[in-house]
C-alpha positions in Angstrom: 3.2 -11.2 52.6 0.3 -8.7 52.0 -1.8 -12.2 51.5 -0.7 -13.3 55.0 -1.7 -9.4 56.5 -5.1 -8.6 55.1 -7.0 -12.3 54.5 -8.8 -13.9 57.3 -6.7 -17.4 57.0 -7.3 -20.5 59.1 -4.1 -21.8 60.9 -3.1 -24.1 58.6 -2.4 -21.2 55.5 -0.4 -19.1 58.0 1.8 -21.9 59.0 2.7 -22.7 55.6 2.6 -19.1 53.9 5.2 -18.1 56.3 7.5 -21.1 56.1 7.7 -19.9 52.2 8.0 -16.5 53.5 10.9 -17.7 55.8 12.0 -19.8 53.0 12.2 -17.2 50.3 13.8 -14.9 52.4 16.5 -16.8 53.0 17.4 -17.6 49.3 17.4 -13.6 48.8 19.8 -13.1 51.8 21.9 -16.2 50.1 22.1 -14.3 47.0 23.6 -11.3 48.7 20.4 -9.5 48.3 18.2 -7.1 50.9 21.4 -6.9 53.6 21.0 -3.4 53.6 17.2 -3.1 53.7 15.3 -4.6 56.4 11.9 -3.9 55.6 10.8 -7.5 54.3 12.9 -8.9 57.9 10.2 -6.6 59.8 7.0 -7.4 58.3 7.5 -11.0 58.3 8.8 -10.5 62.5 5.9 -8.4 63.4 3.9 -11.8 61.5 5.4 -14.1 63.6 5.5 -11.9 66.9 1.6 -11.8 66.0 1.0 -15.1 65.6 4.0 -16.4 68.1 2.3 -19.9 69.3 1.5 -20.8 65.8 4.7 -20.3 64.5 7.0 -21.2 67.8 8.8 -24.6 65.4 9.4 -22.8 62.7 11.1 -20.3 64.4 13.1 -23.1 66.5 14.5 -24.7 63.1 15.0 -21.3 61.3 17.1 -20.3 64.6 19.4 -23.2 64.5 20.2 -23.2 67.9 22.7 -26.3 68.1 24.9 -24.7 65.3 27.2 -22.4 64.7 26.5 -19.3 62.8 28.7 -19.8 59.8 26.7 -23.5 59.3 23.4 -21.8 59.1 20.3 -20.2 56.9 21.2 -16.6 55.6 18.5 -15.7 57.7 19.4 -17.4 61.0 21.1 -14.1 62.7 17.5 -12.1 62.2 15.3 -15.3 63.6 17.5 -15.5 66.8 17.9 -12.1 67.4 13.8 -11.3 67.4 13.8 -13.9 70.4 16.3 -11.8 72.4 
């Protein structure tokens, strides 16, 4: 994450640094890990507020709109409650 905040990346980098971001984030909040701290949830938001057009799809699938919670990511609940 620090990569992502303090190196001029093109685009491209950004898209798929944070989809691993995303990603690893997830498998933490699957392990029963971080529920209590939301730090690493806020930097990677304020990275995806920041760059909001680049990352507007990978919000949408990490979101799962069309499902309900309990058939979702660990991390669903904290992508579709930034976009409220």
């Amino acid at each position: 994450m620090t990569y992502y905040e303090n190196h001029p990346l093109n685009d491209n980098d950004k898209f798929t640094l944070m989809i691993i971001m995303i990603s690893s984030l997830d498998d933490y909040l699957s392990e029963g890990k971080g529920t209590d701290d939301h730090k690493l949830w806020n930097r990677i938001k304020q990275n995806l507020r920041k760059d909001y057009e680049l990352h507007i799809h990978t919000i949408n699938y990490w979101a799962q709109d069309e499902s309900d919670l309990e058939d979702c990511f660990a991390v669903t609940p904290y992508v579709r409650e930034m976009r409220t």
